[in-house]
N, C-alpha and C positions, 0 to 999 in steps of 0.2 A: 639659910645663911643669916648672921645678925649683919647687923645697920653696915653698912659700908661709913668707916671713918667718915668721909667728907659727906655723908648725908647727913650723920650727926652733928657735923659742923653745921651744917645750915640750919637745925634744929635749934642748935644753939643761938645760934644767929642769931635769928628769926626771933628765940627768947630775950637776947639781950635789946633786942630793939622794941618791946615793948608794945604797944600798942593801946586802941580802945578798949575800954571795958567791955563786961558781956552782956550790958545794957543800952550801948552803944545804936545810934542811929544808923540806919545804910546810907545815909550820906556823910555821916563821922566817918564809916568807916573805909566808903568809898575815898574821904581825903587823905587818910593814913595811908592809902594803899597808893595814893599818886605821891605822896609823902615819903613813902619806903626807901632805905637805901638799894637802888638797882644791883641785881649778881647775876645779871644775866652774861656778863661778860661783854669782850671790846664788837664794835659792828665792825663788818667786812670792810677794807679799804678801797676794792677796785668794784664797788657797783655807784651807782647813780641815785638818790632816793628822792623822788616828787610828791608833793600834795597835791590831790583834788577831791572832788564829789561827785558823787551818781546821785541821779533822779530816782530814789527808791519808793514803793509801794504807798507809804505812807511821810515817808520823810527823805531828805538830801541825805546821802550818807558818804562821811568821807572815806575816801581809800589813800592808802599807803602804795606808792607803785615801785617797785626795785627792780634795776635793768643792772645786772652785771657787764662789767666792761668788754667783759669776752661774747655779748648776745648779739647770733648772727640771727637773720629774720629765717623764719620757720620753725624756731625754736618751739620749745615746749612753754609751758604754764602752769602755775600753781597759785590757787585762789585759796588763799588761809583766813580760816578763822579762830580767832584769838582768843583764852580760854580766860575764868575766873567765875565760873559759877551761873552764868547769863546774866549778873548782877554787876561785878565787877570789871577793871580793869578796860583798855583800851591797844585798839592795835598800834599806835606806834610804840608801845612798851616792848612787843615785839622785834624791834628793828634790829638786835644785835642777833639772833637767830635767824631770822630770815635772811638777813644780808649773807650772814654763810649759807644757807643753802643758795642764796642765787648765785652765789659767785660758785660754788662746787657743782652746780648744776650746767649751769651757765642758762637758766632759766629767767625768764619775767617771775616775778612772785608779789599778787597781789594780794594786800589784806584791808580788811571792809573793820568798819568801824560801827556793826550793826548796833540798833537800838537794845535797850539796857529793861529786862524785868528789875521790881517789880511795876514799874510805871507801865513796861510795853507787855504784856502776857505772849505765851504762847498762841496764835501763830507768828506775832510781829518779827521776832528775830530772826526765827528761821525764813520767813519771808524775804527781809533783809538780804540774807543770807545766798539764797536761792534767784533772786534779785541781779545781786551782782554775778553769780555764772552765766546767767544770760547776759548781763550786760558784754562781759568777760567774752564771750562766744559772738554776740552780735558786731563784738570791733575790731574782730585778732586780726581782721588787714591793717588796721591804724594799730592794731598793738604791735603789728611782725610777728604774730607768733600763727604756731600751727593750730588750727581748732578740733584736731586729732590727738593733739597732745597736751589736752586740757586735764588739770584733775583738782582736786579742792583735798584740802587736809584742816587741822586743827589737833589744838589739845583741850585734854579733858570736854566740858561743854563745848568747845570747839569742835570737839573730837566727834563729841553727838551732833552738831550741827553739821559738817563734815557728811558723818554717813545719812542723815538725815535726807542732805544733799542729793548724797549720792542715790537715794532710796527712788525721791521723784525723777530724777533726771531717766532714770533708769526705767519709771514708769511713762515717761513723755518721750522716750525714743531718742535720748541724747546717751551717746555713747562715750561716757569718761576717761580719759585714759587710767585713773588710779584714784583713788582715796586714802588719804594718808591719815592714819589715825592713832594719836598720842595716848598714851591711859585714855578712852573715850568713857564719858559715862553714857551708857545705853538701855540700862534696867534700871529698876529701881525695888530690886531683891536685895533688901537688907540684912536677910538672914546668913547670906550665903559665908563662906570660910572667912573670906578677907577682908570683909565687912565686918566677922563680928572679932578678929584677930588684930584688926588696924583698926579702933571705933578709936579709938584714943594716942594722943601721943608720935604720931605721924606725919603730922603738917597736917593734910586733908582730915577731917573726921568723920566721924557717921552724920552727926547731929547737925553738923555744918552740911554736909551734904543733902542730905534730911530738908534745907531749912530750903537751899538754893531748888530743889525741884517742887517742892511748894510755891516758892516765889514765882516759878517760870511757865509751870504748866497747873490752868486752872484742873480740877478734879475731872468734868466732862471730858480731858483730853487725855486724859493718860492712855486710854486705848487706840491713840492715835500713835501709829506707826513713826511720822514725822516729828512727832515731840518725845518716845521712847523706841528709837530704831527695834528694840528687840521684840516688839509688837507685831512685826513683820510678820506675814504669816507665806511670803516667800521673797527669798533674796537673787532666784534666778536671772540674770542677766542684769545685775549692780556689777558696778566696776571692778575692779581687782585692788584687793587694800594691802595695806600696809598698815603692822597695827605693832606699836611698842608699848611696853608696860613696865612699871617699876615693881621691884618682890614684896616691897612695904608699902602698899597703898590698897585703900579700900575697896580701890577700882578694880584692879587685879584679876579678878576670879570671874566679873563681868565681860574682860576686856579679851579673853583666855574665849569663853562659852560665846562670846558674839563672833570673834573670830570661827571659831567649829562650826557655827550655826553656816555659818557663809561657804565653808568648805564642803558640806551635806549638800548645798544647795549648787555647785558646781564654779562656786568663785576662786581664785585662783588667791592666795592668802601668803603673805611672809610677816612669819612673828618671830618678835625676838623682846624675849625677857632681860631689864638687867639686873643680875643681882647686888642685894644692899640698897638698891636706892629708893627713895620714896616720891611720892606725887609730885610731879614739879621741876623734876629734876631737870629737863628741855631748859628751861630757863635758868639754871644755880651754874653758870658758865665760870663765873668768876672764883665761884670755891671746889665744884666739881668737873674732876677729868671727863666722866663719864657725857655728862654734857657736849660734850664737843664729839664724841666716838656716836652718840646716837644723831648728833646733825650729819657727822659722815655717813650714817647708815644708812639714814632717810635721804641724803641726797643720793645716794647708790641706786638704791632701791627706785626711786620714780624714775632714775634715768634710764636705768632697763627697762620699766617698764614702757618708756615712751622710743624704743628703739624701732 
């Protein structure tokens, strides 16, 4: 299928607004991106949204906590992590998507504010990461939620963080309820279809993406499981995911073969592809429909699975 209108609009978008050069600093460009005009669309109206910090690994890390107006205690939980490369962006940029899910969920939905490559390398973020599910599990009487119905999600980098997650939790005898997983990056096969079909012209690109697993994961770790989930060498007894993907993005064809990987292995999987859209589109609320049809999906989807 070609570009779906409103992905091309955000393409456009995204052109007309410009940005750093290609010689640009990661802290130039970290400030264009706090700079950006937000399209992620309006936040929820009936949830609650608090600031604080965890004691993390190496450093305080703040979290984002959203309690839906409708959250009765036993509820579920979602511990999101927030995507842009392990470089960029921050979780309250999140807040107009997660607000809809907690409100369609009627779930707690926390998001962590984990430390930033390339200053933190691989393990710090996922640590971070990993960090807060415990924290997340160690307080669900003071959160009111059920620690049965706990699961982590993300996009993109999130996405890998996310099942990264998922990956030890699952090696430490903590039983998930779900892992929600947006375009996840989880390989780093660059040859594959959608990589070499999408390298340009997409929003995400190869060379961009290229740049961000460089920045994250030193060399000695790429055979680590925890910084390339598809490392795995089994996914037996990982949570049950939830895994979306867009038809234009590089991620695609990764996101598609980690998902099978997971069904070989006995995981219980629901994918759903949309077509026309590209990397990103979770967040492009403000100019695409479809935005808003995949936060329904994913609030569907974990609520089953925390029945």
């Amino acid at each position: 299928m070609t570009l779906h209108p409103h992905a091309q609009a955000v393409l456009d978008f995204r052109k007309a607004e410009g940005g750093p050069g290609p010689d640009a600093s990661v802290q130039e460009l970290r400030a264009a991106d706090l700079k950006s005009t937000l399209i992620n669309g309006e936040s929820a109206s009936d949830v609650v949204v608090t600031h604080s910090y965890i004691a993390g690994p190496t450093a305080d890390l703040p979290l984002m906590v959203i309690t839906p107006e409708r959250f009765v205690e036993g509820s579920g939980a979602l511990i999101y992590f927030h995507g842009g490369g392990w470089v960029f962006n921050q979780h309250t940029k999140y807040q107009p998507m997660l607000t809809q899910i907690a409100s369609e969920t009627g779930f707690r939905v926390i998001a962590v504010n984990y430390q930033k490559a390339p200053e933190h390398l691989f393990p710090i973020p996922f640590d971070d990461c990993y960090a807060t599910l415990e924290w997340v599990l160690a307080h669900a009487d003071v959160l009111g939620i059920d620690d049965a119905k706990v699961g982590v999600g993300g996009d993109s980098a999130g996405g890998n963080l996310a099942a990264a997650v998922a990956l030890k939790a699952a090696d430490s005898g903590i039983a998930l309820a779900f892992q929600m997983l947006i375009y996840p990056c989880v390989d780093t096969d660059y040859e594959n279809n959608s990589y070499q079909t999408h390298a340009v012209g997409y929003g995400l690109e190869l060379a961009g993406m290229k740049a961000c697993w460089d920045a994250y994961v030193p060399v000695e770790h790429f055979s680590n499981k925890y910084a390339v989930p598809m490392r795995a060498e089994s996914f037996v007894g990982v949570a049950p995911a939830v895994v979306a993907l867009a038809e234009h993005d590089c991620l695609r064809d990764e996101g598609v073969a980690y998902a099978e990987r997971l069904l070989v292995d006995g995981v219980q999987v629901s994918l759903k592809e949309y077509p026309g859209m590209i990397h990103g589109f979770f967040g492009h609320g403000s100019i695409v429909a479809d935005a808003y049809e995949l936060r329904k999906w994913l609030s569907a989807q974990i609520v089953e699975l925390t029945k």
